[in-house]
C-alpha positions as CSV (number, residue, x, y, z in Angstrom):
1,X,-104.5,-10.5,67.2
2,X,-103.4,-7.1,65.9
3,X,-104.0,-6.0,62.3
4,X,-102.7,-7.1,59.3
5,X,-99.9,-5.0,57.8
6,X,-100.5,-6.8,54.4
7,X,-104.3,-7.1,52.9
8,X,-104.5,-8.5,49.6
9,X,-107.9,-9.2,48.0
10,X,-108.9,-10.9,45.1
11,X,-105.8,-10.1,43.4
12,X,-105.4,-11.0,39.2
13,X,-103.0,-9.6,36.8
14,X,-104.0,-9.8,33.3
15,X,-101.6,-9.4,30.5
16,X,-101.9,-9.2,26.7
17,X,-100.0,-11.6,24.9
18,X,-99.5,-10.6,21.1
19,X,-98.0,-13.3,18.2
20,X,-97.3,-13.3,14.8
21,X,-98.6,-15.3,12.2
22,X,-98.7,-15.7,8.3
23,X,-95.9,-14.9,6.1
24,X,-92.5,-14.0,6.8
25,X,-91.5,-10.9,8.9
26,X,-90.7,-7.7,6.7
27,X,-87.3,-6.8,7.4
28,X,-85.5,-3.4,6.4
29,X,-83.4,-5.4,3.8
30,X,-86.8,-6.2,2.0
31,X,-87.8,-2.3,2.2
32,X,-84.6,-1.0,0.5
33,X,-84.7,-4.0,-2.2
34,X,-88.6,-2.8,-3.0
35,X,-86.8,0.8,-3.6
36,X,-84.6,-0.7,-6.3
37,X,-87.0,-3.5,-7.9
38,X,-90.1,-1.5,-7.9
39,X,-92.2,-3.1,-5.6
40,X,-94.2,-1.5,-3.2
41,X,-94.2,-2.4,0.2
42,X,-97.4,-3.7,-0.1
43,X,-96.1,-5.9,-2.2
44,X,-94.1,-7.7,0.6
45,X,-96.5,-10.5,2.4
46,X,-96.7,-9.0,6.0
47,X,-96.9,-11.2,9.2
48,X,-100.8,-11.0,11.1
49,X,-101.0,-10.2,14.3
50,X,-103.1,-12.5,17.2
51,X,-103.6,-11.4,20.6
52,X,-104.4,-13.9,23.9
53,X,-105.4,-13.1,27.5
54,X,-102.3,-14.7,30.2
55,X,-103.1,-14.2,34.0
56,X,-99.7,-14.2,35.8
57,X,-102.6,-14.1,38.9
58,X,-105.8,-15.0,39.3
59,X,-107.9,-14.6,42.7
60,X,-105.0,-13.9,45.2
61,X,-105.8,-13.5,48.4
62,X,-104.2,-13.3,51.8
63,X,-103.1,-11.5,55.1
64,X,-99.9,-10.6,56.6
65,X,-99.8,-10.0,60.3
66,X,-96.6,-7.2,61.6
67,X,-93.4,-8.7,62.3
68,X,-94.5,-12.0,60.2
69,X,-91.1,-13.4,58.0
70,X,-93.3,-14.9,54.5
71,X,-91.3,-17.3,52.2
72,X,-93.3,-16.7,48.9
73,X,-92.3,-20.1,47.1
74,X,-93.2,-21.5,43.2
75,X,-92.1,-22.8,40.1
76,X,-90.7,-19.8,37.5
77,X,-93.9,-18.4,35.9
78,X,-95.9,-19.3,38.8
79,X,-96.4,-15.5,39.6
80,X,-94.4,-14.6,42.5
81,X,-92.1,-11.7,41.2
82,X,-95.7,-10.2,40.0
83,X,-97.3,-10.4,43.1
84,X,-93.5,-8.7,44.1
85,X,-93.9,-5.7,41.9
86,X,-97.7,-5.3,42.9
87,X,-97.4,-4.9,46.4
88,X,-94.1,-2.7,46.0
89,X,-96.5,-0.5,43.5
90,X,-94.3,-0.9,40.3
91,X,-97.4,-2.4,38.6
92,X,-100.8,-2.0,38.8
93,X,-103.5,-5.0,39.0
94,X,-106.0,-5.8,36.5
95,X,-108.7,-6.8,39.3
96,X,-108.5,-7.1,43.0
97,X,-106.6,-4.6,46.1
98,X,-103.7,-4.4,48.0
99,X,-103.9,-2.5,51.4
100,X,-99.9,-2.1,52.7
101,X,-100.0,-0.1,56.4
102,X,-96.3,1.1,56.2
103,X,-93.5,2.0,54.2
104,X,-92.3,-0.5,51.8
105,X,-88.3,-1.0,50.6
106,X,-88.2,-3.5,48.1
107,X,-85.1,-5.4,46.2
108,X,-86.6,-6.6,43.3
109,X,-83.3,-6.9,40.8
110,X,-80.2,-5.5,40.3
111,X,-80.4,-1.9,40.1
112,X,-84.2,-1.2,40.9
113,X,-84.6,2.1,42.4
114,X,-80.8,3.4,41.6
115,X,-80.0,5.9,39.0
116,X,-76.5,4.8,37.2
117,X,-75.4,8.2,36.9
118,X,-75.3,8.9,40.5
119,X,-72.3,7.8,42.8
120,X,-73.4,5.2,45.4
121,X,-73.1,7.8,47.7
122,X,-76.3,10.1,45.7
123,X,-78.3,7.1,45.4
124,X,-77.8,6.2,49.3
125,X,-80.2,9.6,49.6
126,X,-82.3,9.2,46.9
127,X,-83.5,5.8,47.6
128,X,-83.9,6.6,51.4
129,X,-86.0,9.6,50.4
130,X,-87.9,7.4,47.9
131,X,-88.7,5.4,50.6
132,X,-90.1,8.4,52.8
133,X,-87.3,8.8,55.0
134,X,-85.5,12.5,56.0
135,X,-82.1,13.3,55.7
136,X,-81.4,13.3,59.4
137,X,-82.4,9.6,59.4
138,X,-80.4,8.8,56.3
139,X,-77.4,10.3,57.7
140,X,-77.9,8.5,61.3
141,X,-77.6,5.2,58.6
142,X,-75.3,6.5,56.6
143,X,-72.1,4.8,57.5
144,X,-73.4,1.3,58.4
145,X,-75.2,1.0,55.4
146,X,-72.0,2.0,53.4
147,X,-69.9,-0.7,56.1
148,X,-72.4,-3.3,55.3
149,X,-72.6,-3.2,51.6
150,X,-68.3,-2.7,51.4
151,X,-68.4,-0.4,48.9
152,X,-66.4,2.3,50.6
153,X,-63.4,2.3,47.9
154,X,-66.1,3.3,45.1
155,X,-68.6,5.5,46.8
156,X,-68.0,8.7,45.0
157,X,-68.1,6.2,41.7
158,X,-71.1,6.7,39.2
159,X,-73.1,3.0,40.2
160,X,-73.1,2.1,36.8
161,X,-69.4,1.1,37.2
162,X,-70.7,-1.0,39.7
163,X,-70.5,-4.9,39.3
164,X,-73.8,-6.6,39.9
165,X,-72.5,-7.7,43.2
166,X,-71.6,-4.5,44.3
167,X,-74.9,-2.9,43.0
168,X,-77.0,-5.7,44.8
169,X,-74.8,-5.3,48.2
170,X,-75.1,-1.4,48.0
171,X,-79.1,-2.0,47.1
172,X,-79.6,-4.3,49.7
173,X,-77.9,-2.5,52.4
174,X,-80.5,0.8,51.8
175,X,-83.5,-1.1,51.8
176,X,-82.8,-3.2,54.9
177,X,-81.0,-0.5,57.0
178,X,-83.6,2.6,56.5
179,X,-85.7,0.7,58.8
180,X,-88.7,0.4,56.3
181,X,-92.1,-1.5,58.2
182,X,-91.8,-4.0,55.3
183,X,-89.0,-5.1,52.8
184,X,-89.5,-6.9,50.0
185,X,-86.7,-9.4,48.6
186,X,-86.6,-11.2,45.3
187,X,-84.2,-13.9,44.5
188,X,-81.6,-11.4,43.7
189,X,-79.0,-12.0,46.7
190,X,-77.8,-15.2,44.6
191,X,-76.1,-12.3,42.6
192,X,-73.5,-12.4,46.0
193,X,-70.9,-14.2,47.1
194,X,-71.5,-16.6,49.2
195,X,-70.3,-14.4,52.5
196,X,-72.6,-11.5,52.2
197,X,-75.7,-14.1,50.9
198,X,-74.8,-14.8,54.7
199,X,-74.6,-11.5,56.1
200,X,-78.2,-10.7,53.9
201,X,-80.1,-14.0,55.9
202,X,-78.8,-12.5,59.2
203,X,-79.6,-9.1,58.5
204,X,-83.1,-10.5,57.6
205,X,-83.1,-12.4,60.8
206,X,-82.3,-9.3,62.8
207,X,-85.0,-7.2,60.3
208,X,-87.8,-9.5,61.4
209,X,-86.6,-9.3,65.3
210,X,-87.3,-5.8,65.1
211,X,-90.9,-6.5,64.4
212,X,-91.3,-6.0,60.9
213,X,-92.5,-7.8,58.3
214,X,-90.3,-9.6,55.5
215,X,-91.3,-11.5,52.2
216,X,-88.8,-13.3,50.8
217,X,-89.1,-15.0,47.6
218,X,-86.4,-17.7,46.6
219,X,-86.1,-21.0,45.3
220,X,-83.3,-21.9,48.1
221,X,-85.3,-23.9,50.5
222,X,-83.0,-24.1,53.0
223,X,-83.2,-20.4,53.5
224,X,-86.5,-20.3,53.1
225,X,-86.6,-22.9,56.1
226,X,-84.3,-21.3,58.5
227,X,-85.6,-17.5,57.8
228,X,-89.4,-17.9,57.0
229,X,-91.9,-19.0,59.6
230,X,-94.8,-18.9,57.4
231,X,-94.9,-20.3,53.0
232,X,-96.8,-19.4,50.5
233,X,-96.8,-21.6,47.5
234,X,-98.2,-20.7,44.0
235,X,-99.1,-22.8,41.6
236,X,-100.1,-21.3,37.9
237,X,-100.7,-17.7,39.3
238,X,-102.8,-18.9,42.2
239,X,-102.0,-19.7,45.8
240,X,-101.5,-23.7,46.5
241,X,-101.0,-23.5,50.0
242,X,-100.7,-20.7,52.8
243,X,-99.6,-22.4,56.3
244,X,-96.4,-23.4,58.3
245,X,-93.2,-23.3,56.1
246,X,-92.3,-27.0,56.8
247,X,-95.9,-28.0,55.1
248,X,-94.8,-25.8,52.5
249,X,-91.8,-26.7,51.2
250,X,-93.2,-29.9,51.4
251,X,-95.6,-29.2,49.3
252,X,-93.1,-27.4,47.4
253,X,-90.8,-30.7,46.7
254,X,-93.8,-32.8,46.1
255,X,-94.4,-30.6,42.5
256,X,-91.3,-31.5,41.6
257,X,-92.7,-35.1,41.6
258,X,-92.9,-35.8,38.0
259,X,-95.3,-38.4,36.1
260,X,-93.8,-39.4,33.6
261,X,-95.9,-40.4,29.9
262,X,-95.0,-44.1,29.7
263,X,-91.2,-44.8,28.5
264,X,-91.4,-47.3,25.5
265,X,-88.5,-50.1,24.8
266,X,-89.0,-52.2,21.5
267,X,-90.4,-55.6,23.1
268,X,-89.5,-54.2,26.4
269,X,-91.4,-53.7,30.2
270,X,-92.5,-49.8,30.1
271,X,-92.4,-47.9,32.7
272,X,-96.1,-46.4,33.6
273,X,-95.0,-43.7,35.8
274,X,-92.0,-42.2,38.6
275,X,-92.5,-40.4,41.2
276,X,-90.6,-38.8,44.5
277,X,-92.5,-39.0,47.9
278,X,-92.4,-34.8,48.7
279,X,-92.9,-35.8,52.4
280,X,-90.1,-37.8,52.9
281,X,-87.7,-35.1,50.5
282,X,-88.9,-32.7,53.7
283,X,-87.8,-34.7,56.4
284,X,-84.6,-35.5,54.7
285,X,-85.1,-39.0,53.2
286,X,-85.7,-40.4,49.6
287,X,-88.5,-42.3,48.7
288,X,-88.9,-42.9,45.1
289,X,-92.0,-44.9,43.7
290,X,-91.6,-46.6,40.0
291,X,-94.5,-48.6,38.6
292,X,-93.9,-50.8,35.2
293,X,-95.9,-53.1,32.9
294,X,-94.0,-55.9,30.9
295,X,-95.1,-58.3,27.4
296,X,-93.1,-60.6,28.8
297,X,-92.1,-61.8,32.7
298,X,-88.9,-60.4,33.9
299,X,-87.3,-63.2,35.0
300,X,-84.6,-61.1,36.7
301,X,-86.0,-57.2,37.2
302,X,-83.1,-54.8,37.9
303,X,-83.7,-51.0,39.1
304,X,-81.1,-48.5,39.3
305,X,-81.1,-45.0,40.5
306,X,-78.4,-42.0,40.4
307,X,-78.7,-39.2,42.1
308,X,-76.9,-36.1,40.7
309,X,-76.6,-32.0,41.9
310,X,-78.2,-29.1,40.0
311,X,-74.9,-28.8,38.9
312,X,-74.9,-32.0,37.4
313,X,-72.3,-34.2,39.9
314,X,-73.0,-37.5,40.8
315,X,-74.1,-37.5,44.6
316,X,-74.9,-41.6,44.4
317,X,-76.0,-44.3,43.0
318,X,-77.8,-47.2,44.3
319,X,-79.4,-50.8,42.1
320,X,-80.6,-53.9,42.7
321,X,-77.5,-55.9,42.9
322,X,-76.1,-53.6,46.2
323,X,-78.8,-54.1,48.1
324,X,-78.2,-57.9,49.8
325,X,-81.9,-58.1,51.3
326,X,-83.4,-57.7,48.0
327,X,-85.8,-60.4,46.5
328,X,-85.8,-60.7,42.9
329,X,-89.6,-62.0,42.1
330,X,-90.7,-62.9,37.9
331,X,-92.9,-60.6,37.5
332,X,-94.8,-58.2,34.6
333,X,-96.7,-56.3,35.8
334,X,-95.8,-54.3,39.3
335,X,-93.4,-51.8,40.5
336,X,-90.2,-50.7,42.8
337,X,-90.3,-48.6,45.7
338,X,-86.3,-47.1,46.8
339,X,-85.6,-45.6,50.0
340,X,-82.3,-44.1,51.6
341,X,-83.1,-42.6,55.1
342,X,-81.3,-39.4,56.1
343,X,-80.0,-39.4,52.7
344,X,-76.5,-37.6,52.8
345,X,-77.9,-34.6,50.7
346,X,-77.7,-30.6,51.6
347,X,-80.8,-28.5,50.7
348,X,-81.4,-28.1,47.2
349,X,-82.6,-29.3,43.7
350,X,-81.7,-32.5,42.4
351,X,-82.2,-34.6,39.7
352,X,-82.6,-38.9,39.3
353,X,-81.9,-40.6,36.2
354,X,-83.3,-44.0,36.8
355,X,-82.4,-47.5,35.3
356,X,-84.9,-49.9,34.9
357,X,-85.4,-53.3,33.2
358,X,-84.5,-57.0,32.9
359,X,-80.4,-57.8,33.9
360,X,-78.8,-59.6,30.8
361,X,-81.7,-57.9,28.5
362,X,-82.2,-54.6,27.4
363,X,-82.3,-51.6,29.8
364,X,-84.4,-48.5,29.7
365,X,-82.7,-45.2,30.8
366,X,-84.7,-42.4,32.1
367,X,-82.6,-39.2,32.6
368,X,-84.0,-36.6,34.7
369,X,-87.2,-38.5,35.8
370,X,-87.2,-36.7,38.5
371,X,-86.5,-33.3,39.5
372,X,-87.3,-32.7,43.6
373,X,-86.1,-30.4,46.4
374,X,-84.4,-31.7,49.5
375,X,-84.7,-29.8,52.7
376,X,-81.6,-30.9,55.1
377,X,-80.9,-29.7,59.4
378,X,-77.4,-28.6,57.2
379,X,-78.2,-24.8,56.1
380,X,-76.3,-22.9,53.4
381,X,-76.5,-20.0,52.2
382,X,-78.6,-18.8,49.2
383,X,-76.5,-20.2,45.6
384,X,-73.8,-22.1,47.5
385,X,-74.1,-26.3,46.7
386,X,-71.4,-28.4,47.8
387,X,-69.1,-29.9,45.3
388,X,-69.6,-33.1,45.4
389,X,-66.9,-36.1,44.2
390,X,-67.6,-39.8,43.3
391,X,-70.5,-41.6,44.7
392,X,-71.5,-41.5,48.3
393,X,-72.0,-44.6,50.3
394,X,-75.8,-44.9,51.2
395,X,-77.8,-47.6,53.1
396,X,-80.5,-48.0,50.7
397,X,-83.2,-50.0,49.9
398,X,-85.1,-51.4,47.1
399,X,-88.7,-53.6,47.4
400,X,-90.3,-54.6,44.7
401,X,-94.5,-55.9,44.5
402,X,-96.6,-57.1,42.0
């Protein structure tokens, strides 16, 4: 085994978190009316101050061999982009090292490392000698990096004319072209159209090829799948999982899996809890557990379930009533369990809104009771969901036990 490229030990980033409490805040308007009235300022009740400790990490630690492709995964706040701007030295950490055996390029967000009064063309050599590299090699890149990011039209133009998509093409195309040992991505390339979002996975496909080492952080898991061979979850500032990227992102839909505090219907059956088997979500089928507990027995339990996009299109719907091998039991106390093998989903987020209660009676209506990744064979690129129209037909089904 050869030696890691990446050593992180014991990592933590501590940050001070200030608040204000007390009276209202002192504004300039107040000042100037003192002036007039012939109050002091100390006459004006001033807001206190309180301070608190937040760890965006806490006791990170891990390797990364050369030539390695890492999908760093999370929830926002979970710490990735921190652990982002340690290793590409933006920000120092509270306790802990980092050890990085090679020249880093990292693409962070829009704009890091560019100056906007500089032409595209200025900042092609600055950020390449930022990054160690001479001008011979610079120039030897010069034109594919300009041909990849298609910025040819507005290279003599100061970048801060730049739309974001041009500055994240142009940004892109000098850290993954000037042939650093690692690069660094962020979820920026969602700031692209959906074309060059393609041209950035393959360019990362051909990066890693070369032998050097990639970590990617983004929140598509079907790129994360098809470019990463290795995830990293965090959880809270702390690593969840390190391992194969299939046990990952499983991992990673299973936190969407959400418990919910028990949903209360005057003289109604409750339901206890929801939640979305994170195994199944990987392998591309939906499983979805519901348990309930009634005052009274259901003589005739219904369950329905939509399924909508992140951007908030139906995708299906599935109840009771459509499924003809379903057994309708009296019942109080017990639960449903819905399935839909090779559910006709692409990779992404999605949300349920699920239906639940006695037919002819009244119905409890959960929206968003779940909120889960799917990882599909279909890829897409990074930002690009399928519009979807009407309900899709699905062979579901729906048991229900005591």
């Amino acid at each position: 085994m050869s030696e890691p490229i990446i050593t992180v030990s014991g990592l933590g980033k501590k940050y001070r978190l200030r608040h204000q409490t007390g009276a209202r805040y002192l504004a300039m308007r107040d000042v100037l009316a003192g002036l007039f009235s012939g109050r002091k300022n100390g006459d004006h009740a001033v807001r206190a101050a309180s301070a608190e400790d937040f760890w965006a990490l806490r006791d990170v630690s891990f390797e990364i061999e050369p030539g390695q492709v890492v999908g760093i995964i999370g929830r926002n706040g979970a710490g990735k982009s921190t652990l982002l701007k340690i290793l590409s030295q933006i920000v120092e950490p509270t306790t802990g090292s980092v050890h990085l055996y090679g020249r880093v390029a990292s693409l962070l967000e829009v704009g890091t490392g560019f100056h906007p009064e500089l032409s595209g063309r200025e900042n092609i050599f600055m950020n390449g000698a930022i990054l160690g590299m001479s001008r011979k090699e610079i120039v030897r890149k010069f034109d594919e990096i300009v041909a990849f990011a298609e910025v040819e039209r507005f290279l003599d133009t100061p970048v801060k004319h730049y739309s974001s998509g041009m500055y994240v093409r142009l940004a892109f195309a000098v850290a993954a072209h000037l042939e650093p040992e690692i690069l660094v991505v962020d979820e920026v390339l969602a700031v692209g159209d959906a074309d060059f979002q393609k041209k950035c996975l393959g360019k990362m496909h051909e990066v890693s090829r070369g032998g050097r080492t990639v970590l990617f952080v983004s929140h598509n898991v079907s790129a994360i799948a098809s470019l990463c061979d290795r995830g990293i979850v965090f959880d809270r500032g702390s690593i969840s999982y390190d391992g194969a990227v299939a046990d990952a992102l499983a991992l990673y839909s299973s936190a969407g899996t959400r418990v919910l505090e028990k949903q209360r219907v005057a003289d109604g059956p409750q339901i206890e809890g929801i939640s979305i088997d994170g195994d199944a979500a990987a392998r591309g089928d939906i499983r979805i557990r519901l348990s309930f507990e009634s005052p009274h027995v259901l003589k005739n339990p219904h369950l329905g379930v939509v399924v909508y996009s992140s951007q908030g299109s139906a995708v299906f719907g599935y109840n009771t009533d459509m499924d003809p091998a379903f057994e309708s039991l009296p019942i109080a106390n017990g639960g449903f369990e819905f399935c839909v093998p090779d559910a006709p989903l692409h990779s992404g987020l999605y949300k349920v809104t699920i239906w639940f209660g006695e037919k002819g009676r009244r119905i409890t209506r959960v929206d968003d009771a779940i909120v889960f990744h799917f990882v599909s064979p279909i890829v897409l690129p990074s930002g690009v969901s399928p519009d979807f129209v009407g309900y899709a037909r699905v062979n579901g089904r729906i048991a229900m036990h005591a």
